[in-house]
Structure formats: C-alpha cells, structure tokens
N, C-alpha and C positions, 0 to 999 in steps of 0.2 A: 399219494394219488397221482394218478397217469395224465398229464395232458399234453394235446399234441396241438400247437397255435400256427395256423398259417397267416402269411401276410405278405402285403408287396404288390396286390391284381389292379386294376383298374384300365382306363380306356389308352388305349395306343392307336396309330394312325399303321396302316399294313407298311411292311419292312422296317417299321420299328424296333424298340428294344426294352423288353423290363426283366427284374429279377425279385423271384421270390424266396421266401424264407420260410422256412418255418421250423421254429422250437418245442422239442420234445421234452417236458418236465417227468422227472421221475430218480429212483435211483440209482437205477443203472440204465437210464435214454443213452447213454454214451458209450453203449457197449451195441445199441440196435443194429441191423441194415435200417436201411430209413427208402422212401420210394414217394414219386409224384403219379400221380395219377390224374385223370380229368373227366369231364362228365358234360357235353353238350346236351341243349337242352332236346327232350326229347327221346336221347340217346343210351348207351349201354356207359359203364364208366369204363376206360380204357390206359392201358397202363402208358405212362411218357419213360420215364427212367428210374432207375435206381440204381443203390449205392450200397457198398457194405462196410461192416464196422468201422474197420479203418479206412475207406475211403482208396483200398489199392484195387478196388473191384468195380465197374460201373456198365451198366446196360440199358442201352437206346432202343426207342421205336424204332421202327425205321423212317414214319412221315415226320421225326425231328433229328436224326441223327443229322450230323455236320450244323442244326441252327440252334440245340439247344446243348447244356452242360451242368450235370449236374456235380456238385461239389458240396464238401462240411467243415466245419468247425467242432472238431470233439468235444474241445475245452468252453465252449459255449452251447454247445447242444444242438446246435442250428447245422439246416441243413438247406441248402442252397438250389435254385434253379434260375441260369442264367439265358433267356428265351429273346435270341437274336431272328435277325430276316423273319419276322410275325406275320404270318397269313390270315388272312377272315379265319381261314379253316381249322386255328388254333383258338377258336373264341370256345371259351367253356369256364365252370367252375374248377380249379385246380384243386387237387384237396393230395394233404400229405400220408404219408402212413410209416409206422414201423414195425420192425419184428423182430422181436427179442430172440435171446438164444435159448433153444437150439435153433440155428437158422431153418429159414427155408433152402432146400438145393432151388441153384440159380433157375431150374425151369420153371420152376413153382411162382418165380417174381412176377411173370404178365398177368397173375392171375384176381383180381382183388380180394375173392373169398379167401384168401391163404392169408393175408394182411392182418395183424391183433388190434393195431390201435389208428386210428382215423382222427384227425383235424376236421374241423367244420366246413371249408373250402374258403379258396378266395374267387373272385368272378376277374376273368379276363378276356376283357372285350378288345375286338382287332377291327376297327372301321374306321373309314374314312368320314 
C-alpha cells in the first residue's frame, strides 16, 4: 500500500526558517521524482519544487527560488523542503507528491493533475 506522510509545518515569525519532510511508503517510493506543492486558503494549489529520482534534477518557482531547497534521502524515503527568509506570502497547506516511473517530462512537474500520489498536507503559517 502507497502512502505519502508529510511533516515539519507549524507557526514561524516572517524571515524565519522551517523544513519539512515527508516519507513515501511503498515499494519502489525510492525510484519516484517526488514534488512540493502548496495550497493557500482560498486559492489554486500551486507547484514549489521538485526533484527527480536520484536527486541530480531539481526545479523551483520562481517566488522561492534562492529561499527554498529541496533535497532527499533514497535510503530513507524522505524527501526534504528546506524553506529559509519565510514570507506571510508563503503561509499555505504544503502537501507532498510523487510520480513513479515512467516519469513525467520535466514540463509536465508545475502541473498538479499529472502527480499519482498525494500526502495529506502539513499547515505553514508565517506571522508575526
């Protein structure tokens, strides 16, 4: 059985710093690309970054390139989002995804409908 666990959100003060995680159970979660995503309230869910298999491929928004980083762990399943200089503008539910092989081509990543498997989200609130 496929699950995808996010964790790590909770409240930060703006130009803070948190990182989240989240583990992909299955048996072959460590062959995925793996991707963050986010979903203010209200709003459309909107792609942050992502990663591929091995981790020698990796693509940014552009409203977090240079403050966030995402990174993995094969050998643990986990895949990383390291979210430096935090803006209000970054408060949303994070939530994870992956996508087994055969990959998606990298244009297809901003997209959420292209994504197989979803996490439940974590909440990341940015106020003072």
């Amino acid at each position: 059985q496929v699950q995808v666990e996010e964790s790590g959100g909770g409240l930060v003060q703006p130009g803070g710093s948190l990182r989240l995680s989240c583990v992909a159970s299955g048996r072959t979660s460590s062959t995925w690309a793996m991707a963050w995503f986010r979903q203010a309230t209200g709003e459309a869910r909107t792609f942050v970054a992502a990663i591929t298999w091995s981790g020698g491929g990796t693509a940014y928004a552009d409203s977090v390139k240079g403050r966030f980083t995402i990174s993995r762990e094969r050998a643990k399943n986990t895949v990383y989002l390291q979210m430096n200089s935090l803006k209000r503008e970054d408060t949303a539910v994070y939530y994870c995804a992956g996508d087994p092989p055969p990959y998606l081509i990298r244009s297809s990543w901003y997209s959420s409908e292209h994504w197989d498997y979803w996490g439940q989200g974590t909440q990341v609130t940015v106020s003072s």
